[in-house]
C-alpha positions as CSV (number, residue, x, y, z in Angstrom):
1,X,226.6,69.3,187.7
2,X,229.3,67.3,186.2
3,X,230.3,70.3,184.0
4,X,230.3,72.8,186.7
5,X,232.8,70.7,188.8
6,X,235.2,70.4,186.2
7,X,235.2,73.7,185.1
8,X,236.8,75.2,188.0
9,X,239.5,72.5,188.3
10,X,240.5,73.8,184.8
11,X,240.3,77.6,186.1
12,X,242.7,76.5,188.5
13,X,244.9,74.7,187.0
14,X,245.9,76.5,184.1
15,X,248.2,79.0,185.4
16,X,250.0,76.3,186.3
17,X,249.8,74.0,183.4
18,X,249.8,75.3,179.7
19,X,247.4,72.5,178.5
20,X,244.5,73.7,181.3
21,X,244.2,70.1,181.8
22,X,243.6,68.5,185.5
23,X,245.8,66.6,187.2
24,X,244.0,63.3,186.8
25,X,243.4,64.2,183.3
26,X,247.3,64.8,182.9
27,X,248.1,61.3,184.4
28,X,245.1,59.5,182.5
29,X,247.3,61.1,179.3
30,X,250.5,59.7,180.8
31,X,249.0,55.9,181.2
32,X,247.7,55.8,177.4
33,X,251.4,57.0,176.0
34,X,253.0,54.5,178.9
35,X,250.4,52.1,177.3
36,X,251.1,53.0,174.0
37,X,254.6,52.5,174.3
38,X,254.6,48.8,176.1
39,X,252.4,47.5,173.4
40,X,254.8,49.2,170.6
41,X,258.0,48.2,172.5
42,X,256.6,44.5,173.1
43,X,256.2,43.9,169.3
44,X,259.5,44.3,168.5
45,X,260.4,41.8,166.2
46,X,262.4,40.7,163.2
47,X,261.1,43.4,160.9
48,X,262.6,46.1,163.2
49,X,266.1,44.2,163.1
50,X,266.0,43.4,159.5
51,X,265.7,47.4,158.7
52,X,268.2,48.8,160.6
53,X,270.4,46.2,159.5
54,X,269.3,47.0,155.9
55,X,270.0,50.7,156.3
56,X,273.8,50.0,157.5
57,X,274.2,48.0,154.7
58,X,273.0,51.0,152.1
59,X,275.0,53.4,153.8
60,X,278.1,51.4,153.6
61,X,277.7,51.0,150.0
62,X,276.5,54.8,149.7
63,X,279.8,56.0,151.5
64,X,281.5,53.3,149.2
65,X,280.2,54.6,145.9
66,X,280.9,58.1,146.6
67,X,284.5,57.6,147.6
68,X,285.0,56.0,144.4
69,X,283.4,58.2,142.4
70,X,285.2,61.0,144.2
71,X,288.8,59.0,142.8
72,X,287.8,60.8,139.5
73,X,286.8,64.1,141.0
74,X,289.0,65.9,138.7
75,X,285.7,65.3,136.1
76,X,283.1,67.9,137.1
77,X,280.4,65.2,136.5
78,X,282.4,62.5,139.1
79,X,282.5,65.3,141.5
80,X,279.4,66.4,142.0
81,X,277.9,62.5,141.4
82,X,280.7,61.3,144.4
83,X,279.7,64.4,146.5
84,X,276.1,64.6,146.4
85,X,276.4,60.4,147.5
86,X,279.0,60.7,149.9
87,X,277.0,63.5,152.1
88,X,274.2,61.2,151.5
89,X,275.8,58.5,153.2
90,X,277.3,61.3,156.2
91,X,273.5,62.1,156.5
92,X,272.5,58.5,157.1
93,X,275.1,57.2,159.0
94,X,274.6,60.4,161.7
95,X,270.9,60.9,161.7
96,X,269.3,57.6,160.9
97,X,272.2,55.0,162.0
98,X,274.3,56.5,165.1
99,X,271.8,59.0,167.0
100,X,269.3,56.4,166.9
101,X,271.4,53.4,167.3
102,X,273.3,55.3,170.6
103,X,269.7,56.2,171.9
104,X,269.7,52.4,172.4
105,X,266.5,51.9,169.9
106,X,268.3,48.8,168.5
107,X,269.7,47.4,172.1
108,X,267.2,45.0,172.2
109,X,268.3,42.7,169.5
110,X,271.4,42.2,171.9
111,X,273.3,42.5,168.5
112,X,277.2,43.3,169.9
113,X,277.4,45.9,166.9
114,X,274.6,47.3,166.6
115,X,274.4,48.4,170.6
116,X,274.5,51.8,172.2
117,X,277.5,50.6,174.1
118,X,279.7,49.8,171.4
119,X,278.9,51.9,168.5
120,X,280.7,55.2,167.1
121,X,279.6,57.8,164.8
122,X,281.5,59.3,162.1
123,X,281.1,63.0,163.9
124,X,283.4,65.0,166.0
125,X,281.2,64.2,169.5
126,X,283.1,61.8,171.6
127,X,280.2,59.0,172.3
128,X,280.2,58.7,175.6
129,X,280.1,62.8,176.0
130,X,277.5,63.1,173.4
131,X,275.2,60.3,175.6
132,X,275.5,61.9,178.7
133,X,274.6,65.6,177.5
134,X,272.0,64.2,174.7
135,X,270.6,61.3,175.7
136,X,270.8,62.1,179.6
137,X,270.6,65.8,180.2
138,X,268.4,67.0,177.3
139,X,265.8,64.2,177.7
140,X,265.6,63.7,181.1
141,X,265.1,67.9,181.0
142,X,263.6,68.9,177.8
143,X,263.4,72.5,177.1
144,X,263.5,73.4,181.2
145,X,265.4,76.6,181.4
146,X,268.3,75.9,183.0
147,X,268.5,72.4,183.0
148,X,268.8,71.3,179.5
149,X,271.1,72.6,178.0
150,X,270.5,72.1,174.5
151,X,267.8,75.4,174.9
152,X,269.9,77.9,173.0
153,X,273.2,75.1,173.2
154,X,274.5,77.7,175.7
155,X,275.6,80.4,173.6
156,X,272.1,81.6,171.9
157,X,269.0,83.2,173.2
158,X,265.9,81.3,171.8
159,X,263.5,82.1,174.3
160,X,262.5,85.3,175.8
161,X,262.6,83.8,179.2
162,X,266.4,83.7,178.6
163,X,268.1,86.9,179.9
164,X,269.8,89.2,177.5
165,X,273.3,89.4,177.1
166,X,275.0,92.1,174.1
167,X,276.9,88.5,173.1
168,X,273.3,88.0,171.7
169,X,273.7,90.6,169.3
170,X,276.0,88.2,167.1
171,X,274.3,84.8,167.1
172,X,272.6,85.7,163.9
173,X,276.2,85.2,162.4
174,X,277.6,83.0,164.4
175,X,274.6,80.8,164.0
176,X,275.2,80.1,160.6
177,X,279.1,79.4,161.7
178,X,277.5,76.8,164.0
179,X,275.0,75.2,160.9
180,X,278.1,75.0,158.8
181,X,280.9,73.2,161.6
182,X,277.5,71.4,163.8
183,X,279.4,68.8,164.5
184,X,282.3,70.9,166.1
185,X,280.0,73.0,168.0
186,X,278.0,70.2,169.9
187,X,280.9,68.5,170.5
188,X,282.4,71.0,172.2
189,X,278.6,71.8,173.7
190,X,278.9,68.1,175.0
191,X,281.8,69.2,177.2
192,X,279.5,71.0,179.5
193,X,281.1,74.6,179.1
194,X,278.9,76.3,182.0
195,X,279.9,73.2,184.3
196,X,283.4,74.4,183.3
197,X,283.1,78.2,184.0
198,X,281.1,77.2,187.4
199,X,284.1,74.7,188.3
200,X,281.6,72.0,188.6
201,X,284.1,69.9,186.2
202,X,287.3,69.3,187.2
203,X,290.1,69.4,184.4
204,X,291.3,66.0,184.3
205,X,287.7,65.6,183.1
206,X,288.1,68.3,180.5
207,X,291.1,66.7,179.5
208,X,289.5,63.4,178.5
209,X,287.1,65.2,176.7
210,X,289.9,67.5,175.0
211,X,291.4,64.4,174.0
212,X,288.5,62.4,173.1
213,X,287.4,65.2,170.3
214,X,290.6,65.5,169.2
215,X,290.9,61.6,168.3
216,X,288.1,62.2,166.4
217,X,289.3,64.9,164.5
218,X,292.0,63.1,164.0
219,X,290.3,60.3,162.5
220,X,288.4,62.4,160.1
221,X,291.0,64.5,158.8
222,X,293.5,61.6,158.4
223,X,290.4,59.9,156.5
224,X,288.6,62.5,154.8
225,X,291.4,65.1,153.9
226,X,294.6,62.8,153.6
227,X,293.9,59.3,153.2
228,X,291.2,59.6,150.5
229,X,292.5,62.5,148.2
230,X,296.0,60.7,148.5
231,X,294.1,57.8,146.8
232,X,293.1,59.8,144.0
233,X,296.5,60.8,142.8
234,X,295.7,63.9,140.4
235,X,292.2,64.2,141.8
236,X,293.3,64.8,144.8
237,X,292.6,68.9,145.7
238,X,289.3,68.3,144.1
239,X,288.7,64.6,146.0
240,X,289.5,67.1,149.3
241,X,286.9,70.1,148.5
242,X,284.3,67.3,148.4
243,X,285.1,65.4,151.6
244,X,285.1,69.0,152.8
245,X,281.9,70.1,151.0
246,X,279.8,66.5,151.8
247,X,280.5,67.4,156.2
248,X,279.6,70.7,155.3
249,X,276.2,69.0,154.0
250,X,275.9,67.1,156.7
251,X,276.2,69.1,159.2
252,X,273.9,72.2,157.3
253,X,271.1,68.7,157.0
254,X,271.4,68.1,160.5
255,X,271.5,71.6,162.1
256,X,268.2,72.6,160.4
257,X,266.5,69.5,161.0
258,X,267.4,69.5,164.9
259,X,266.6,73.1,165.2
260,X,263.5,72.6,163.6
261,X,262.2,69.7,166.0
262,X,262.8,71.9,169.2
263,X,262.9,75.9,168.7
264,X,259.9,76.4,166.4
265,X,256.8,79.1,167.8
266,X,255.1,76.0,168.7
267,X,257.6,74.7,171.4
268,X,256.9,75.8,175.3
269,X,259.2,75.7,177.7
270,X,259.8,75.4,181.3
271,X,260.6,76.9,184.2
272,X,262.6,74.6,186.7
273,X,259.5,75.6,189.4
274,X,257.1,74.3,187.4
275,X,258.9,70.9,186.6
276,X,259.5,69.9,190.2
277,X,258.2,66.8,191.8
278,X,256.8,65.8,188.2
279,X,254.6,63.1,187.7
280,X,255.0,60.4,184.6
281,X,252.0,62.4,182.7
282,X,253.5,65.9,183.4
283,X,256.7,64.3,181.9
284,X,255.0,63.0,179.1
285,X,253.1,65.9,178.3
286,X,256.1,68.3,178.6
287,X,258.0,66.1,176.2
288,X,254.8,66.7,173.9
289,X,254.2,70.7,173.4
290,X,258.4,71.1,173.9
291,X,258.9,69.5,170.5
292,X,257.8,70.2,167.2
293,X,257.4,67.8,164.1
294,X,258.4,68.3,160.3
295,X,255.6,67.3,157.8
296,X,257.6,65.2,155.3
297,X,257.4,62.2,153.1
298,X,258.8,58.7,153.7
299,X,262.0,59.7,152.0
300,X,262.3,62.6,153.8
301,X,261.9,61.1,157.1
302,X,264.7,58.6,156.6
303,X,266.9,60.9,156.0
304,X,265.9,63.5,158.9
305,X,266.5,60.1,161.0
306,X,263.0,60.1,161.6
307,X,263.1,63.0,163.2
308,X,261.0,65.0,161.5
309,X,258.7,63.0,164.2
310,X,260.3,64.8,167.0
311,X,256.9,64.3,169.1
312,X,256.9,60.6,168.8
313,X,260.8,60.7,169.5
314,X,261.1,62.7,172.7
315,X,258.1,60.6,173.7
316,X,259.6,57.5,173.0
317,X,263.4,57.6,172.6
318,X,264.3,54.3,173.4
319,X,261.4,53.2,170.3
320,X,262.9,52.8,166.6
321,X,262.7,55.3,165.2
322,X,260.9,53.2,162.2
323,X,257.7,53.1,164.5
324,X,257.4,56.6,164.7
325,X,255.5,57.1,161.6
326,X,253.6,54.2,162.3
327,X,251.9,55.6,166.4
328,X,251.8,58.8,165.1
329,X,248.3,58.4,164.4
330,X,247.8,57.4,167.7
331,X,249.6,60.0,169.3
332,X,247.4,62.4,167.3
333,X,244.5,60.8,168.7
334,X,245.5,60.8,172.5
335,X,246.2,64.3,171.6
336,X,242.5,65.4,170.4
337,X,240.8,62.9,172.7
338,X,242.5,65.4,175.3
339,X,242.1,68.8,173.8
340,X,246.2,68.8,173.8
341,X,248.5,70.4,170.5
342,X,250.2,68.3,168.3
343,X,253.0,70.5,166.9
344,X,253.9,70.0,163.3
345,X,254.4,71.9,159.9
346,X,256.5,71.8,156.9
347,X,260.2,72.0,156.9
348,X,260.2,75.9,155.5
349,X,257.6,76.9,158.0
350,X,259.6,75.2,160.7
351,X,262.7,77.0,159.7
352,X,261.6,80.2,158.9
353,X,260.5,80.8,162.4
354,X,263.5,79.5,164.2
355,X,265.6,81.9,162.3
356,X,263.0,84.4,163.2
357,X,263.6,83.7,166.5
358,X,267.3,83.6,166.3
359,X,267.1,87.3,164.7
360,X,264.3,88.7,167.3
361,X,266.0,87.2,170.1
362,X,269.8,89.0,169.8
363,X,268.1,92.0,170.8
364,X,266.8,92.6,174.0
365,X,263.1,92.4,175.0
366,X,261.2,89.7,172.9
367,X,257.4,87.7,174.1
368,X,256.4,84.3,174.0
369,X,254.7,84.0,170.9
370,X,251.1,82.2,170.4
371,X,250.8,78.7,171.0
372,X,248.7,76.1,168.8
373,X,245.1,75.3,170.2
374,X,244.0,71.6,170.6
375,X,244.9,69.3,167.6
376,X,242.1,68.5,165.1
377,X,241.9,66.4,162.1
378,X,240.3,68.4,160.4
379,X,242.8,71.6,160.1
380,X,245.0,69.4,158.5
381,X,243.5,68.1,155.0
382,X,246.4,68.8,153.0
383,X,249.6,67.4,154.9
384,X,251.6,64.8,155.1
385,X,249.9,63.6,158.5
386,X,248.9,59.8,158.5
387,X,245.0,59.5,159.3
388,X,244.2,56.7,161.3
389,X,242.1,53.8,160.3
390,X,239.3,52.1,162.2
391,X,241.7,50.0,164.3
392,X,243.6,53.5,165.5
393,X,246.6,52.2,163.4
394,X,248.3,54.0,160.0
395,X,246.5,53.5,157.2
């Protein structure tokens, strides 16, 4: 009997859920990841502070290294030595250090520096702007059509829900604009352009903004195309092509890994109907199936900023991002225990289909594309997935 009054709560809730789960079963998922997450948060400890300040230190002395390997860039082997660790050091100091540290994963250390209200990014987003459209709007609304804004950054069609405009036609090329100058573009996405257009945001706001990015371009180019090649004295044009090349690096490294954690097949999103009045477990589960993870090793990881757990982060973005490797067996678990996905895959799977997409999608027309079923252990013998030991931690 048990079976047959179960199965018709299931019939009737799936059109309005994409997991066919119940509403009790949906809030029994949000307690365990609420769970999950006081029991991470509450062990917090020395371990945690002693990384992050451990990173900063490497990146310093990364950033260091390269700079002053990049005096002798007129020496093909200096160059490409000071470049390759100088966009090293731009990819840990924005992925690993400043997203994470202004997501406030380190605030409770109550370290002055290393505190979402102090800290700055070497990146052309302002970061007060960059907090309010990240950390505010596109996790408080991830992937809700309309509301966050990061679906498509406002100038793409990623999902065929989006209407069509012949602008579309272009984004194949001006997408790679935007993987090559990322940093420009979301700055200028963390103005709020359609807040603009609807005269939502009044121009003395604009102008803050305006002058906000343009301190920070200031800053970079007086750093990275004067101040540094001026120190190299003959090296100099070559000291500025690889200041120039390491952002371009950067920015390539961050766009594909973003991208990648939010835009892959996998990813469902919402309309704002069925987001309204959500409960804690809807919230939690949306955050689930609208992100995607990057199969990686440790290395990797660290230099995606852990975000090649992009699960574990939009489910816990106030965690350190050092834990995420850690309850992602545990997430895995919740997930099979509940018949829910756990999207994941490797890096060139990830990308190929948001490019895919990208193409399809700047022509008119365009379908949803197949969802993955329940997660299970067992379809994934050869990945870089974690298995869980008896105790439900990573082994």
């Amino acid at each position: 009997m048990a079976t047959e009054t179960t199965s018709p709560q299931r019939e009737e809730r799936a059109p309005q859920h994409p997991t066919g789960l119940t509403p009790e079963e949906i809030e029994a998922v949000g307690r365990e990841f609420q769970a999950l997450h006081d029991e991470v948060f509450a062990d917090l400890g020395e371990r945690d502070a002693q990384y992050i300040r451990n990173i900063i230190r490497l990146q310093r002395n990364l950033a260091l290294g390269g700079r002053l390997m990049l005096l002798f860039s007129i020496f093909p082997p200096a160059w490409l030595a000071g470049t390759a660790t100088l966009s090293l050091a731009k990819i840990l100091e924005n992925m690993e250090i400043g997203h994470n540290v202004m997501h406030g994963q380190w605030d409770w250390m109550n370290d002055p520096d290393i505190n979402s209200s102090t800290w700055d990014w070497d990146t052309a987003s302002t970061a007060e702007a960059w907090k309010h459209s990240h950390n505010y709007i596109h996790h408080t609304f991830t992937n809700i059509r309309g509301k966050d804004k990061d679906l498509g950054y406002e100038i793409m069609r990623i999902d065929p829900e989006q209407p069509w405009h012949p602008v579309y036609l272009l984004q194949p090329i001006y997408n790679l604009a935007l993987m090559a100058f990322f940093e420009w573009g979301v700055a200028v996405h963390d103005m709020d352009i359609e807040a603009i257009r609807a005269g939502e945001k009044g121009w003395k706001a604009v102008w803050t903004d305006l002058k906000g990015i343009a301190g920070k371009m200031r800053a970079q180019v007086v750093k990275d195309y004067i101040g540094w090649p001026l120190l190299s004295g003959v090296s100099a044009p070559t000291t500025l092509a690889a200041n120039f090349t390491a952002n371009i690096v950067r920015n390539v490294w961050a766009h594909s890994i973003i991208f990648c954690g939010h835009f892959p097949d996998q990813c469902h999103t919402f309309s704002e109907e069925e987001c309204e009045d959500e409960t804690l477990g809807e919230t939690y589960v949306r955050q689930l199936i609208g992100a995607a993870n990057i199969d990686g090793s440790p290395l990797f990881h660290v230099l995606s900023g852990n975000l090649g757990w992009q699960v574990e982060h939009h489910l816990y973005p106030d965690i350190p991002s050092t834990r995420y490797g850690e309850i992602g067996p545990r997430v895995r678990e919740i997930c099979e225990r509940y018949g829910l996905p756990y999207n994941t895959g490797p890096l060139w799977q990830q990308l190929a289909m948001v490019h895919r997409t990208i193409l399809r999608l700047a022509f008119p027309g365009g379908g949803p594309r197949a969802k993955p079923g329940p997660f299970k252990h067992e379809d994934y013998p050869n990945r870089r997935v974690a298995a869980a030991d008896g105790d439900g931690h990573a082994g």
